[in-house]
PLY file of the C-alpha trace (Angstrom):
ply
format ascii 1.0
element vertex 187
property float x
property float y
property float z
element edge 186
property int vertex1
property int vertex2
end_header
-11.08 -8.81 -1.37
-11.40 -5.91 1.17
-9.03 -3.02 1.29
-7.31 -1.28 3.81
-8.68 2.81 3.93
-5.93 5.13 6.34
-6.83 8.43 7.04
-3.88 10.72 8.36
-4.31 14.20 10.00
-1.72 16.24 11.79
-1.95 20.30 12.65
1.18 22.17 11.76
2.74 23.98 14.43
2.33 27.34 11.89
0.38 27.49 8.28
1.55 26.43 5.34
2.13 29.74 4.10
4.14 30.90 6.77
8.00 31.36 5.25
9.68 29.44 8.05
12.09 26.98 7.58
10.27 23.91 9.09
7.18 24.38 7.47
8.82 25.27 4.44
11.02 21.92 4.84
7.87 20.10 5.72
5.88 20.93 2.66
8.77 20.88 0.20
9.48 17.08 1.43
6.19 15.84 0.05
6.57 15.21 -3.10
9.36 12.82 -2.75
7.50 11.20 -0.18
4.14 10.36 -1.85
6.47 8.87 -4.99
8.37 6.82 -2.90
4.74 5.54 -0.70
3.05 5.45 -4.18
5.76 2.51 -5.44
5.81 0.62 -2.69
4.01 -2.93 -3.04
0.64 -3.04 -1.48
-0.16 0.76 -2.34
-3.51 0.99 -4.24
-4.05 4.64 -4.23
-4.54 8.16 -2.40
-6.84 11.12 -2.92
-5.33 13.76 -5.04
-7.04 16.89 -5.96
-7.90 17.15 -9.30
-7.67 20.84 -9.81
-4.91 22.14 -7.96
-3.48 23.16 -10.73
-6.00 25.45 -11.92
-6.10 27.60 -9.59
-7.73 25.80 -6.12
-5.95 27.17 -3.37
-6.52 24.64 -0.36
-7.80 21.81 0.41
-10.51 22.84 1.31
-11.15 24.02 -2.02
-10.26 21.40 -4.11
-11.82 19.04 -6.27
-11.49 15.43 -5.00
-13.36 13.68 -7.29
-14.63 10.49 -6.06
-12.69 11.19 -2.62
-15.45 13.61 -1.44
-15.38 16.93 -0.36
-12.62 17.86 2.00
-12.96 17.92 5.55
-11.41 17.97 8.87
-12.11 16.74 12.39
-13.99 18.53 15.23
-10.91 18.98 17.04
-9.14 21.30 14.05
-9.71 25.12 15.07
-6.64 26.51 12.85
-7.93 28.48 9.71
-9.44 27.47 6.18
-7.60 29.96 3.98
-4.67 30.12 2.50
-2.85 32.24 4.94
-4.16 29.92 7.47
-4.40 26.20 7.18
-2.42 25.11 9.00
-2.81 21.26 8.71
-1.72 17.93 6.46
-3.89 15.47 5.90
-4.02 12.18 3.45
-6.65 9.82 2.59
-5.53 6.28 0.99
-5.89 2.83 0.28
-3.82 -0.28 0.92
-4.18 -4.05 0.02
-3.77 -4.65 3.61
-2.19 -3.99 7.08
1.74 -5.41 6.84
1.94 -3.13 3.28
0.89 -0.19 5.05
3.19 -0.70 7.94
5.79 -1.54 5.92
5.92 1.67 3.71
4.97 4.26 6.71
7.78 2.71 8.73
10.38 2.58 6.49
12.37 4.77 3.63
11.59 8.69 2.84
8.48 8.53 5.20
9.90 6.94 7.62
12.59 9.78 7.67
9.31 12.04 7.92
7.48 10.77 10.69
11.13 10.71 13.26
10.44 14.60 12.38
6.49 14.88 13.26
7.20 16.74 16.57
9.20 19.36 14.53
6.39 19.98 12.04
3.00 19.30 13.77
1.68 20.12 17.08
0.82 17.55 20.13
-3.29 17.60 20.08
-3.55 14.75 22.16
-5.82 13.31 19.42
-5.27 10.06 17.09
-3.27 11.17 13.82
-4.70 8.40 11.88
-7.10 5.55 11.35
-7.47 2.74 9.56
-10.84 0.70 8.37
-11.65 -1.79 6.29
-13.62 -1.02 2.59
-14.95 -3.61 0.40
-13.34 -4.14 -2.93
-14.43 -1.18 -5.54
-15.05 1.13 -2.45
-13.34 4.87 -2.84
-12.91 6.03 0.56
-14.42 9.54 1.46
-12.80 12.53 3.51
-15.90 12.59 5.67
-15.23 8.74 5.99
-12.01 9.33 7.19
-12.90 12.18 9.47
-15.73 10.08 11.30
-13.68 7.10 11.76
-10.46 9.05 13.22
-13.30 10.95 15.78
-14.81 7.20 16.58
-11.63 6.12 17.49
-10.75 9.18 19.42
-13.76 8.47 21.58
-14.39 5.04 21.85
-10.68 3.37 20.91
-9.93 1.01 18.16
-12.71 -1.09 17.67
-13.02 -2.78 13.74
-14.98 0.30 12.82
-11.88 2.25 13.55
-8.55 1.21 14.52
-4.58 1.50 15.27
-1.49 -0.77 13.72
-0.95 -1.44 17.76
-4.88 -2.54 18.09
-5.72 -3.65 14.67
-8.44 -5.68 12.94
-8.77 -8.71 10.44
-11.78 -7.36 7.48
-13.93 -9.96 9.28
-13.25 -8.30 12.69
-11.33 -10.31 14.67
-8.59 -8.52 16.77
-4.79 -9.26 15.35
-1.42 -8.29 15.20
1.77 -7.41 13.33
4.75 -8.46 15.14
7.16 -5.99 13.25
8.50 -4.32 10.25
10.30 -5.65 7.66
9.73 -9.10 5.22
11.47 -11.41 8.00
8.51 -10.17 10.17
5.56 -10.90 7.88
3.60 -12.91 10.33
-0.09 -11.70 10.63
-2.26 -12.84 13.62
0 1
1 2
2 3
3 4
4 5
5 6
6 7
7 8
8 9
9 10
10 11
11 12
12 13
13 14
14 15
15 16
16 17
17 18
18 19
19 20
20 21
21 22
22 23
23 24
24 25
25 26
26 27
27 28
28 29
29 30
30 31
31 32
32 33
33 34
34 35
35 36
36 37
37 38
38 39
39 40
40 41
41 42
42 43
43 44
44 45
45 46
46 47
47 48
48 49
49 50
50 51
51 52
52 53
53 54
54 55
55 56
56 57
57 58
58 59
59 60
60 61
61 62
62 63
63 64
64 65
65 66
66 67
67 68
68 69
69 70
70 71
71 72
72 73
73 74
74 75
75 76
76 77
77 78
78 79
79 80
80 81
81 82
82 83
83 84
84 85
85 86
86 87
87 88
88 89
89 90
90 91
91 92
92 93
93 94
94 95
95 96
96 97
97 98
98 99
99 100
100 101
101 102
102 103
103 104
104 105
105 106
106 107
107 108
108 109
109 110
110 111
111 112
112 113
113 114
114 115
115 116
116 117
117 118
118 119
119 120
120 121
121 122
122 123
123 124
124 125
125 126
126 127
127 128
128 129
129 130
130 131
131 132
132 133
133 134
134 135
135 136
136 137
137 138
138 139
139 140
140 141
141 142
142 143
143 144
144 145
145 146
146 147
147 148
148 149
149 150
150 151
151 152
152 153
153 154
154 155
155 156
156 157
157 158
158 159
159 160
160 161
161 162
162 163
163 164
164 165
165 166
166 167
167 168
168 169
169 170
170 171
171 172
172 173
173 174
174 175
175 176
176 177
177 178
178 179
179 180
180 181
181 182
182 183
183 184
184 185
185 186
């Protein structure tokens, strides 16, 4: 059974470092988030560095394991260092499209994302992408950085696409009609 890869990437409106309060809040609210997205049903898993806590700074200088090496797209021009990344990105993978919706669009994250324009600048680019993996398939950064730029240029296609133009794992265009498990219809 295929799985669902999403690839999220948003620049901060000021680096990670920086001491002000809605970066600060931004980063500090992550935690709970990923534990309340890593319980919900349909949540397989997410790239985690393995060595953060030894010492790797970034992450771009991070062990991902399996993941791949970190990376960002094209469009990111913000710095690489620790005084200077200035970005949040997340790389995981779903049993399918209504579990996915489901947990972005509701709870702790949910909370998050009515605060994006606080915490991350407008690029005018796609902040995520989703794609289809066969079953056993760990999902790479450079994956996810490819597919976000595809769909940046050419628009969702089953290669890369959007919850609002999505794809069945055999490719045929379909929908969600809403949130919530009164709305689990799938077209």
């Amino acid at each position: 059974m295929p799985h669902l890869a999403l690839y999220t990437f948003g620049v901060l409106k000021s680096p990670l470092a920086d001491p002000a309060p809605l970066t600060r809040e931004f980063h500090e609210s992550g935690e709970a988030v990923y534990r309340e997205i890593g319980q919900h049903p349909g949540y397989i898993a997410r790239a985690e560095a393995a060595d953060r806590s030894l010492g790797a700074q970034t992450d771009f200088d991070s062990d991902w394991g399996e993941w791949g090496e970190f990376a960002v797209p094209a469009w990111y021009e913000k710095g690489r260092t620790v005084e200077t990344t200035a970005l949040a990105a997340t790389l995981s993978l779903w049993t399918g499209l209504r579990p996915a919706l489901d947990a972005i669009y509701t709870g702790l994250h949910r909370t998050a994302l009515n605060r994006r324009y606080d915490w991350f600048e407008r690029t005018g680019n796609p902040g995520y992408v989703f794609w289809w993996v066969s079953d056993g398939t760990i999902p790479t950064w450079q994956d996810g950085v490819s597919r976000l730029e595809h769909l940046h240029d050419h628009g969702s296609a089953p290669h890369a696409f959007t919850f609002h133009h999505s794809f069945a794992p055999d490719g045929t265009p379909t929908s969600i009609k809403s949130i919530g498990p009164k709305s689990d219809q799938v077209h």
